[in-house]
C-alpha positions in Angstrom: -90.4 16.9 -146.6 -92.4 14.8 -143.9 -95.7 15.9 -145.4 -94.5 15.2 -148.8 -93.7 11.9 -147.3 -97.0 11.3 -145.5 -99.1 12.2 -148.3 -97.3 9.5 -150.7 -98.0 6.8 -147.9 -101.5 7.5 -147.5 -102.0 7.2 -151.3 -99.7 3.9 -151.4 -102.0 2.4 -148.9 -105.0 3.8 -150.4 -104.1 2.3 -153.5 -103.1 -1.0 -152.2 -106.4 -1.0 -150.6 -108.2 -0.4 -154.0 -106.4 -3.7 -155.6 -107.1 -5.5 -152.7 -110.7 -5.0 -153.3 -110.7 -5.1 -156.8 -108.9 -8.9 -156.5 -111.9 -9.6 -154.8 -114.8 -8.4 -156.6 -112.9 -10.4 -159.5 -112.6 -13.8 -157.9 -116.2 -13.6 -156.7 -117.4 -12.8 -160.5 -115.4 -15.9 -161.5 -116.4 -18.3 -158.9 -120.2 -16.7 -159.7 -119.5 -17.5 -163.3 -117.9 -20.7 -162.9 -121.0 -22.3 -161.1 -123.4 -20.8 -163.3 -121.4 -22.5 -166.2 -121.5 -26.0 -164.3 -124.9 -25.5 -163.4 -125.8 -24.9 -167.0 -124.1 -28.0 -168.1 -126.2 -29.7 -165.4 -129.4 -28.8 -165.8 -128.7 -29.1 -169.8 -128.1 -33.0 -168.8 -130.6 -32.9 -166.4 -128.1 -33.6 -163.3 -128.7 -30.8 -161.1 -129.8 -31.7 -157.9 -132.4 -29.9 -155.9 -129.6 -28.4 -153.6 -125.7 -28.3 -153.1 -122.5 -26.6 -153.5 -119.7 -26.2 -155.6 -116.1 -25.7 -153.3 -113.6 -23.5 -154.7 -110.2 -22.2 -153.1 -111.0 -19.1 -151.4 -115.2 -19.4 -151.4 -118.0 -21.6 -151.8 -121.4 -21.7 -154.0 -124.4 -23.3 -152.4 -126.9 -23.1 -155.1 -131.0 -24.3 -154.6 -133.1 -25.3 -158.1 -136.6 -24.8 -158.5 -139.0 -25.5 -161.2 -141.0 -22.3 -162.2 -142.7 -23.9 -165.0 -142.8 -26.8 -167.7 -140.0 -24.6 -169.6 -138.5 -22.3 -166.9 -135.9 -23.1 -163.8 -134.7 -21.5 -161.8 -131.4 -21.7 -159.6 -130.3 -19.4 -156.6 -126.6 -19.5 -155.9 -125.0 -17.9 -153.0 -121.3 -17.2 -153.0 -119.8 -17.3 -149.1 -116.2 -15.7 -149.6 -113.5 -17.1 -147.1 -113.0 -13.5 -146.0 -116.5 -13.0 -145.3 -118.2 -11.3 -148.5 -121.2 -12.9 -149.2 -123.2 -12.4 -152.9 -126.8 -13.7 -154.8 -127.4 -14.8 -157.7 -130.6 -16.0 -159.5 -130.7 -17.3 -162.5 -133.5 -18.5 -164.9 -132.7 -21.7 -167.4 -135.0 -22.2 -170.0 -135.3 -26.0 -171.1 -135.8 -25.2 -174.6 -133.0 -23.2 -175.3 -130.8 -24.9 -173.0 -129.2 -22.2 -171.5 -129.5 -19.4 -168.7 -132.0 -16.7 -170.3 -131.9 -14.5 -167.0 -129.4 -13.4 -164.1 -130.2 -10.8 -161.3 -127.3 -10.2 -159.1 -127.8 -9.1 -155.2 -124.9 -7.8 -153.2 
């Protein structure tokens, strides 16, 4: 009966584990997501400055622009987690189309 009992533990904590992490892969997809959105709105406008952040509950994006070509930009955002997870991102915005043509991820 213990072992029975100690085997259903572990797997409650091992699965409670799993959430936990899987809650925060999620929220840093969506804060990644949410400033490549604003960015995109930005540099559509032609607001985005050089360098700067974007604060969000548990994280924050600090996100660099630079100009590859006449038609190409390119903007480096990296997600610092409250907890400590840290993530890249790189994406390319082409002025013609007006939108992000390009995203490489780096964990």
């Amino acid at each position: 009966m213990s072992f029975f009992l100690l085997i259903l533990t572990e797997q409650y904590v091992t699965e409670k584990k799993f959430v936990k992490e899987t809650e925060t892969i999620r929220l840093q997809e969506y804060y990644m997501l949410c400033s490549v959105k604003q960015a995109e709105a930005l540099l559509r406008d032609e607001h985005l400055p050089e360098a700067g952040g974007m604060s969000y509950l548990k994280g924050e994006v600090a996100f660099q622009k630079q100009n590859l070509s006449a038609n190409m930009d390119q903007v480096t955002f990296i997600l610092t987690m409250d907890s400590g997870e840290k993530s890249i991102g790189i994406g390319q915005y082409d002025k013609e189309k007006g939108a992000m043509v390009k995203w490489l991820e780096k964990n």
